[in-house]
Structure formats: C-alpha cells, structure tokens
C-alpha positions as CSV (number, residue, x, y, z in Angstrom):
1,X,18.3,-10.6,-3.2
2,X,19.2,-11.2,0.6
3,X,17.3,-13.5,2.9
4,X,15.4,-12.4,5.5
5,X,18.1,-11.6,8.2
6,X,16.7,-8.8,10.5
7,X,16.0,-9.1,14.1
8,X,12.6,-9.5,15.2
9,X,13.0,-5.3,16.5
10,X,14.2,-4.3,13.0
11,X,11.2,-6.0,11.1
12,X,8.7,-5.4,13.2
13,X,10.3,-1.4,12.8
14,X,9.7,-1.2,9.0
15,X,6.4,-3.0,9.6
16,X,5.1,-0.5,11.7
17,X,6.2,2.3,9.7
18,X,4.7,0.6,6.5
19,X,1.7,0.8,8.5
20,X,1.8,4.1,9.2
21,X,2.7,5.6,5.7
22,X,-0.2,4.2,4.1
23,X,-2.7,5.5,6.8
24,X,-1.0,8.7,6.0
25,X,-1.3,8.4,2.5
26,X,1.9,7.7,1.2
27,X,1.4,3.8,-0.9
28,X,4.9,4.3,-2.8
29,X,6.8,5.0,1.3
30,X,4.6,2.0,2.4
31,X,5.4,-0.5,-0.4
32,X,9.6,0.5,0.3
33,X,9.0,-0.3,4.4
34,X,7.5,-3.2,3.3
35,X,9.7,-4.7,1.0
36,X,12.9,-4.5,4.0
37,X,10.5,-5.7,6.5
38,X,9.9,-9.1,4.3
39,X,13.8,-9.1,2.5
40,X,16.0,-7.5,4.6
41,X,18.8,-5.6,3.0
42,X,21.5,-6.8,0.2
43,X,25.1,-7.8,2.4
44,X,27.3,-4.7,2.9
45,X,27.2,-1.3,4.9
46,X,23.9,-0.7,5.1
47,X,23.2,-4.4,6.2
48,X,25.7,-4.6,8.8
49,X,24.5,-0.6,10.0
50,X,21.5,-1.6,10.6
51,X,21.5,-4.8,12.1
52,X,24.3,-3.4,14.5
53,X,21.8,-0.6,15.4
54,X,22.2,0.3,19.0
55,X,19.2,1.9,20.4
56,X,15.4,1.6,19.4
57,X,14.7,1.9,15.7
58,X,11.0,2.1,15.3
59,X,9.5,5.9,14.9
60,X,8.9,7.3,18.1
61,X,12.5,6.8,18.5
62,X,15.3,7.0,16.2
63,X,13.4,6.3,12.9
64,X,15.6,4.1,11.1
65,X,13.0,3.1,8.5
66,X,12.6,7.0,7.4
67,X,16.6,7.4,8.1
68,X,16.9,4.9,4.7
69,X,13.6,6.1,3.1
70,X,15.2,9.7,3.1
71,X,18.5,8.8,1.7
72,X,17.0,6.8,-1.1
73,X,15.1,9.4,-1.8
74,X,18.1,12.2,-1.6
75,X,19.9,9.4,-4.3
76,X,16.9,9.7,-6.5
77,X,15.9,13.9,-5.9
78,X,19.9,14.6,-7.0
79,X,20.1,12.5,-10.1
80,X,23.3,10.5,-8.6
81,X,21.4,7.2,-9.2
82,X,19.8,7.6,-12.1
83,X,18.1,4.4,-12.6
84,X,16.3,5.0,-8.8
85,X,15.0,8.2,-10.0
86,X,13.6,6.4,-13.2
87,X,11.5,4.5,-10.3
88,X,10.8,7.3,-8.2
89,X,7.7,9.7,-8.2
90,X,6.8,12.0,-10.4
91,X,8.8,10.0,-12.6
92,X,7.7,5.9,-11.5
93,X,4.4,4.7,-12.3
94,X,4.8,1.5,-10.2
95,X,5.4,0.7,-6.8
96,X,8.9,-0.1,-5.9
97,X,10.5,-3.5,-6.2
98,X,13.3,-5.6,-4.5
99,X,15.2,-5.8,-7.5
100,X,15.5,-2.2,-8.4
101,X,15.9,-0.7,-4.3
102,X,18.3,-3.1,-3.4
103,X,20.5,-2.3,-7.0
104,X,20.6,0.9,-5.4
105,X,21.7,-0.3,-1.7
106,X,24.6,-2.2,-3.2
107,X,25.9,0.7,-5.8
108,X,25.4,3.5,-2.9
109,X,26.3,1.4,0.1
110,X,28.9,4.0,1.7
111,X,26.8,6.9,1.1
112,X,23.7,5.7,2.7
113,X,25.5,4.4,5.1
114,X,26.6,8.2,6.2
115,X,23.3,9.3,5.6
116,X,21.7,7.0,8.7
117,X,23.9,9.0,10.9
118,X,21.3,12.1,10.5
119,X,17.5,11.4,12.3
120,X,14.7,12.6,9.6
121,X,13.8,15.8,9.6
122,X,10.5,17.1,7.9
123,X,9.8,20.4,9.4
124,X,6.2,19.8,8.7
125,X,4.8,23.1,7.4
126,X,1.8,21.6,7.5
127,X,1.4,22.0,11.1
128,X,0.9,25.6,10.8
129,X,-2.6,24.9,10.4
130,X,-2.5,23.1,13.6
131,X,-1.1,26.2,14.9
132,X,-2.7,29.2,13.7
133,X,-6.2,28.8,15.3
134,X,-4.2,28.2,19.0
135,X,-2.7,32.0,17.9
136,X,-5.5,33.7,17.4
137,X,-7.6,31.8,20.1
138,X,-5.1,33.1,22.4
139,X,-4.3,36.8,20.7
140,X,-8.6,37.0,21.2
141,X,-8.3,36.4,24.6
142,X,-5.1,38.6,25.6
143,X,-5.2,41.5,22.9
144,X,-1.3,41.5,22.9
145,X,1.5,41.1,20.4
146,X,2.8,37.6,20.5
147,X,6.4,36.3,21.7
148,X,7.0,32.9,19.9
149,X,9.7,30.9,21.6
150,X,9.9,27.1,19.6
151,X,11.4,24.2,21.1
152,X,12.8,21.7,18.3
153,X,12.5,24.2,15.4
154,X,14.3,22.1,12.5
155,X,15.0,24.8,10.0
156,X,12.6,26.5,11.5
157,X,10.0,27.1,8.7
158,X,6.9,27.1,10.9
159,X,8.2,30.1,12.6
160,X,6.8,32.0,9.3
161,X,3.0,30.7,10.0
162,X,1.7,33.7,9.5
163,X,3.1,34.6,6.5
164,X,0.8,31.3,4.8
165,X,-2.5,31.4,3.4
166,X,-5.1,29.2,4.8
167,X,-7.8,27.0,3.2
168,X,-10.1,25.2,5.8
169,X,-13.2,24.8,3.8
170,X,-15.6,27.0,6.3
171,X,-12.8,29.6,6.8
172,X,-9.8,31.3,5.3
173,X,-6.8,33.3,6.6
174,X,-3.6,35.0,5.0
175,X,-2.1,36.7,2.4
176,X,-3.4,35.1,-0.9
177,X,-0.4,35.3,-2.5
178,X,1.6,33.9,-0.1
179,X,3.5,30.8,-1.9
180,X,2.4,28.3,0.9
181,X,-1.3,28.0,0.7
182,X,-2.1,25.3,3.5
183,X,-5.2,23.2,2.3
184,X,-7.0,21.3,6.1
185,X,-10.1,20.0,7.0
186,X,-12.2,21.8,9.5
187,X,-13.9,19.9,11.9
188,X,-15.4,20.5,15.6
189,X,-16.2,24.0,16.9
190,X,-16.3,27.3,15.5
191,X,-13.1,29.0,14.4
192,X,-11.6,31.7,16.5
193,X,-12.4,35.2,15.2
194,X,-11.0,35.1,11.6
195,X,-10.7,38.9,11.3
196,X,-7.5,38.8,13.6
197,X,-4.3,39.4,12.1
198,X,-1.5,38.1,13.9
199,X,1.5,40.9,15.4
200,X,4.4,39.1,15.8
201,X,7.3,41.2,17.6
202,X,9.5,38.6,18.1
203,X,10.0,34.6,17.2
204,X,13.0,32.6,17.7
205,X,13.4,28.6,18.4
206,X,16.0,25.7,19.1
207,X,17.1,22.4,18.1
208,X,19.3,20.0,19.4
209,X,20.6,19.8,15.7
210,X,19.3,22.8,13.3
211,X,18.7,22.0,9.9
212,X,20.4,24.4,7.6
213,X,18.7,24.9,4.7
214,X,21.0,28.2,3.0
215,X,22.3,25.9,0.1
216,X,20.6,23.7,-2.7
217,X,22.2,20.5,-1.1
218,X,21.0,21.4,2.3
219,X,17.3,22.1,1.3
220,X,17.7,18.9,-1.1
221,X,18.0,17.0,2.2
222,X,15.4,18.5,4.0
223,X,13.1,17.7,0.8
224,X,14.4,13.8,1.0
225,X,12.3,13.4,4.2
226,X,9.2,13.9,2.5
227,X,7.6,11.1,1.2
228,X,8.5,10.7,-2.8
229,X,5.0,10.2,-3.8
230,X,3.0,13.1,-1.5
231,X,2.8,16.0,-3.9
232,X,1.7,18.4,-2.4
233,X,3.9,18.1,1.2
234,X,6.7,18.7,-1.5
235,X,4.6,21.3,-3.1
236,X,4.2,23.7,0.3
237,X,7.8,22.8,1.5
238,X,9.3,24.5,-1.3
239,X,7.3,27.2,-1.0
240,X,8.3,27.1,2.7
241,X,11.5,27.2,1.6
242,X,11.8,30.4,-0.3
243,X,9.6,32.4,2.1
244,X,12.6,31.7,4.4
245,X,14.5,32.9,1.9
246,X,12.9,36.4,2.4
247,X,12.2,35.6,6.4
248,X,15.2,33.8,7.2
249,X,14.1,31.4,10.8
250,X,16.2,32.1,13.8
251,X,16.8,28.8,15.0
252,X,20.3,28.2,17.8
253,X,21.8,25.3,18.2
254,X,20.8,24.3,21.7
255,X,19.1,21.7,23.7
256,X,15.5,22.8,24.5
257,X,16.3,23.2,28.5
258,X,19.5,25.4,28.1
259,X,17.7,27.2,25.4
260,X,15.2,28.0,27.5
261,X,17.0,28.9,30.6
262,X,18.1,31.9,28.7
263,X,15.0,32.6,26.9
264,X,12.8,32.8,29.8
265,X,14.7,34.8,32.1
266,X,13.1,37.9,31.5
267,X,9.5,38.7,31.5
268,X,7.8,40.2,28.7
269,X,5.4,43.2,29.6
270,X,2.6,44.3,27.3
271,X,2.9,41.0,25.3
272,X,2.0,37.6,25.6
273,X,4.5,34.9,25.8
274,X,4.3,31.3,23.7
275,X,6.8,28.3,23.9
276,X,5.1,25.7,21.5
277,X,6.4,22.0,19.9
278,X,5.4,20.0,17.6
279,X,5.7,16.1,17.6
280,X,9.2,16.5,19.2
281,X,8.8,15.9,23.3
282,X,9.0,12.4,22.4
283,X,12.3,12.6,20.8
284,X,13.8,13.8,23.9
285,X,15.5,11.9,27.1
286,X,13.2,11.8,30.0
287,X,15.6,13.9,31.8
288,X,15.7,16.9,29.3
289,X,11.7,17.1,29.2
290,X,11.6,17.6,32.8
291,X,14.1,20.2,32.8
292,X,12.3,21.9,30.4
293,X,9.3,21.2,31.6
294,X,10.3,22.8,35.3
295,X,11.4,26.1,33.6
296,X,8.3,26.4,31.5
297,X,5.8,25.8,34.8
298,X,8.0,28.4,36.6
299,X,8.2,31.1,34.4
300,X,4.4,30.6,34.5
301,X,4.3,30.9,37.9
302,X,5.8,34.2,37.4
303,X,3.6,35.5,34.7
304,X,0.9,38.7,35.1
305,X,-2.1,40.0,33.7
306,X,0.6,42.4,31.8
307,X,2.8,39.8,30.9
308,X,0.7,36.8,30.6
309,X,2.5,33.3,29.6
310,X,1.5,29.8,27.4
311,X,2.6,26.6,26.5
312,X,0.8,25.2,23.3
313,X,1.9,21.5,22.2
314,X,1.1,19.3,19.4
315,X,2.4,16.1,20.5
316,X,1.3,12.2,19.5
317,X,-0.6,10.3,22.4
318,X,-1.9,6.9,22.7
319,X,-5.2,7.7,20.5
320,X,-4.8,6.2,16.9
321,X,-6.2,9.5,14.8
322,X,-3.4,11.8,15.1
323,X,-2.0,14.1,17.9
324,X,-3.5,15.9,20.8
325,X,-3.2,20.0,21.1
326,X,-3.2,20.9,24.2
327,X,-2.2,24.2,26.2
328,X,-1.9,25.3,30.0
329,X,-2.4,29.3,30.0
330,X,-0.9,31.3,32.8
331,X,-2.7,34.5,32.3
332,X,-1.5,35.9,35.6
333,X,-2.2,35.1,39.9
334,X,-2.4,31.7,38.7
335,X,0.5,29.7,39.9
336,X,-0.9,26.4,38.5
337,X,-2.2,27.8,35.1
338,X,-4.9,26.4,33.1
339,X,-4.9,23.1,31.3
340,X,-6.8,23.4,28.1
341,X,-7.4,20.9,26.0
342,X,-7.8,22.3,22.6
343,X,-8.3,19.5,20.0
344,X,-7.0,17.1,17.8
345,X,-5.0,17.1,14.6
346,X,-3.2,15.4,11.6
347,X,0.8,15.0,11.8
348,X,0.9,16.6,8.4
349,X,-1.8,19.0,9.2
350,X,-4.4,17.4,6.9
351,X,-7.3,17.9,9.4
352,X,-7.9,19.6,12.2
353,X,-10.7,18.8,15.6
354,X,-11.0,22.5,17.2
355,X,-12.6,21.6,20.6
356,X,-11.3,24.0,23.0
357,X,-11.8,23.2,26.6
358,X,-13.4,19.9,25.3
C-alpha cells in the first residue's frame, strides 16, 4: 500500500470530488476518491502520471479523479480484471478498499495510464429534462419549428430529447414507449403548456472531441463515466444508446467558435433558432468562450420576428444546489435580446426549479 505522496492540489482534487459524488448520490464513486485522497496511488505509471499532471486536476477543469474513476470502471464493465468486477456494482456488496483498487492499479498500470489521456465524458441524458420545458416554453411563445444547434455535444445523445418520455410527478410528456423514460422532480412554477409536441426540422452539434459511440467498445467507454453504483444513469444511457442507434446524433468534430462561424451564417426564416450547452462553457479557454460568445450575440442582433434566435445554457455557478438555466431571447428589433433567467437544475437532471423570469 503506498504512502501518502500527492501534492497538496492532487488530494485536495480527489477530496473535493469525493465530496461531490456523495451529494450526488454515488457512496461506492465517493468511498474510491476517498481512498487516493488519504493513500495516494501504488508506485508505477499511474503514480508518476498523475503526480507529473500539468494543468489543474480538480473537476471544473481536467477531472483527473473521474479520468481514473472511469478507467477502473471500463476494467471492471469489460471483464479484463476480473477480480475488480467481483468488487464492483451490481456485483460488490461493499464499498471499495485499498487493497483490492490498488491490486488493480499495479496489474493494469499501462492501460490506465492511456486511459487518463481522454477527459470523462458522460453525455448526461438526464439533462433532457432540464431541457425540454426551455423547448416548449419557447416553441409557446414563437409557434415555429425548432433549429437545434449544440455546442459540446459528446456523442450527442441529448440531441434525441424528444424522442424520451418524461416523468415529473405533476406532468408528463413523450412517447411512452420510448426506451429512455426520464424520472425528475418538479418544483417551482407551472409547466409550460404540456400539450405541445415538439417539430424538430433540423439538430446538429459540436465537440472539440466527439465521442463515438458506433461500436460495443466505444459505448463501453462512454458507460465507464457513469458512476458504477447509480442504476439508473446506466439504466437511461443505454437506452440512450440504442435510440441513437435508430436516430444516429450528428455531432462534427469542431471547436464550438469555428463550428459556429459556419452554423450561423445564414438566417433561418419561418423557424426559430437555438444554440444550447450543457455544463461545458467551463471546460473551455477563456478565449474560445468569447469567440463564441461574439458570434452568438451577433447573429442575435441579426435575428427577426420571422427568424427569431436563442441561446439556452445549463451551466454550474457559484450556488451550491446545482446549475443555473438561463437564456437571452432575440425574438427580433432587439439588438441586446432578453436575458431570462429560467431556473435551476440537477447536473444529472434529478430535479428541476422552473422559475422563468425569476
């Protein structure tokens, strides 16, 4: 067992995101943070990666803690460490130890040493419930078929919202035999008008680094971001997963300013025009954000009541209970748009606060 040999940044990394799995319900992700927070890491590859790491490690940054969550858990999801998996949920009972994680280190050292190379990617289908009321708030107001343009799309899977079912508890929306049903608490203000169906005529996004997800060892991956012992995020991503099968996402490999230099150029008459995000402005340099940010605020400056224009974001804040969603709304003659502050909601979409204009 190795001695406690991170930096001060590294611990106090896997602290925090220790922290933050179990407020997010996830004991078994917790307990694993935890454990390298008070050990360290066995001596080899893995050791010397991240100790060496160049660059900020903690979760708003380059998430080293889920970087090594995710490749235990791809060890364990595959069968090619057989006595993790024994440990792992469904199968574990217990909560992980030193012993049995840092076996694992030291017999898979050069693979997971390749896997930190990749950031974590989830593609929270949850957030579609963060999402959908924001749709059909603004399909009430505009009557018009929807544009979707997504910046940092993953594999893309929330670009097939509206092909979920929806369980709120005071409300309900979709097809109900949809293979995602999306279970989230309702709180705050009434819902938008549930009888709208959402018209889609056209939905493409970007990401710096697309997640393919066309063979079993790609979606495999994209599974090992989700934490082992949170049922049913596993639960809706494979059902995710093989409505994309049937809807294949259009996601290009593109940073979100580029992407959206071409995206925007023209205008979009007799529809109404989206770019949304979802927990990923953080992830980008300063630089890229106002680039993007630039082309977004101009093409609302050129929007009209026939071509009207929004910019929806889900993004974390300063507040501790979850993220802010937030939109500005050019609906035409308003170079400056409106800023509309729409509510609050869980990063995994377990809850949403509908407070538009709060």
């Amino acid at each position: 067992m190795s001695e406690p040999v991170f930096s001060e940044s590294a611990t106090n990394a896997f602290r925090r995101q220790a922290e933050a799995c179990r407020k997010l319900g996830s004991p078994f992700t917790a307990a694993l943070c935890e454990i390298f927070a008070d050990e360290g890491l066995p001596a080899g590859p893995v050791l010397d990666r991240v100790t060496g790491w160049e660059g900020r490690m903690h979760g708003g940054a380059d998430s080293v803690p889920l970087r090594l969550a995710g490749a235990l858990h791809y060890l364990a999801l595959s069968g090619l460490d057989s006595k993790l998996a024994d440990i792992y949920p469904p199968n574990g009972a217990k909560m992980p130890t030193s012993e049995t994680i840092f076996g694992a280190i030291e017999r898979n050292g050069a693979f997971i040493d390749r896997y930190l190379d990749s950031p974590p990617q989830t593609n929270e289908t949850g957030r579609s419930a963060i999402l959908l009321p924001c749709f059909l708030h603004l399909r009430d107001r505009f009557d018009k078929p929807l544009v979707l343009s997504e910046l940092g799309s993953s594999a893309g899977l929330n670009q097939n919202w509206h092909r979920y079912r929806y369980e709120y508890g005071r409300w309900s929306w979709g097809d109900l035999d949809s293979p995602v049903t999306l279970a989230c608490e309702w709180r705050g203000d009434e819902p938008p008008p549930v009888h709208l169906r959402a018209t889609v005529s056209d939905c493409a996004g970007c990401d710096i680094s697309p997640v393919p997800i066309d063979t079993e060892d790609e979606r495999l991956r994209l599974t090992s971001y989700v934490w082992a012992d949170q049922p049913t995020r596993l639960a809706r991503l494979s059902g995710a997963l093989s409505v994309a099968a049937a809807h294949p996402p259009s996601v290009e490999a593109a940073g979100a300013a580029d992407w959206l230099a071409r995206r925007l150029e023209d205008a979009r008459p007799g529809e109404l025009h989206v770019v949304f995000h979802t927990i990923m402005w953080q992830y980008m340099p300063v630089e890229e954000q106002q680039r993007a940010q630039s082309l977004i605020e101009d093409t609302g400056r050129r929007a009209t009541a026939d071509a009207p224009f929004a910019w929806v974001r889900f993004e974390a804040d300063r507040a501790s209970d979850g993220a802010a969603l937030t939109a500005t709304i050019w609906p035409g003659g308003q170079p400056d748009g409106e800023q509309v502050t729409l509510g609050r909601g869980d990063f995994h979409g377990r809850w949403i606060d509908w407070r538009p204009g709060a």
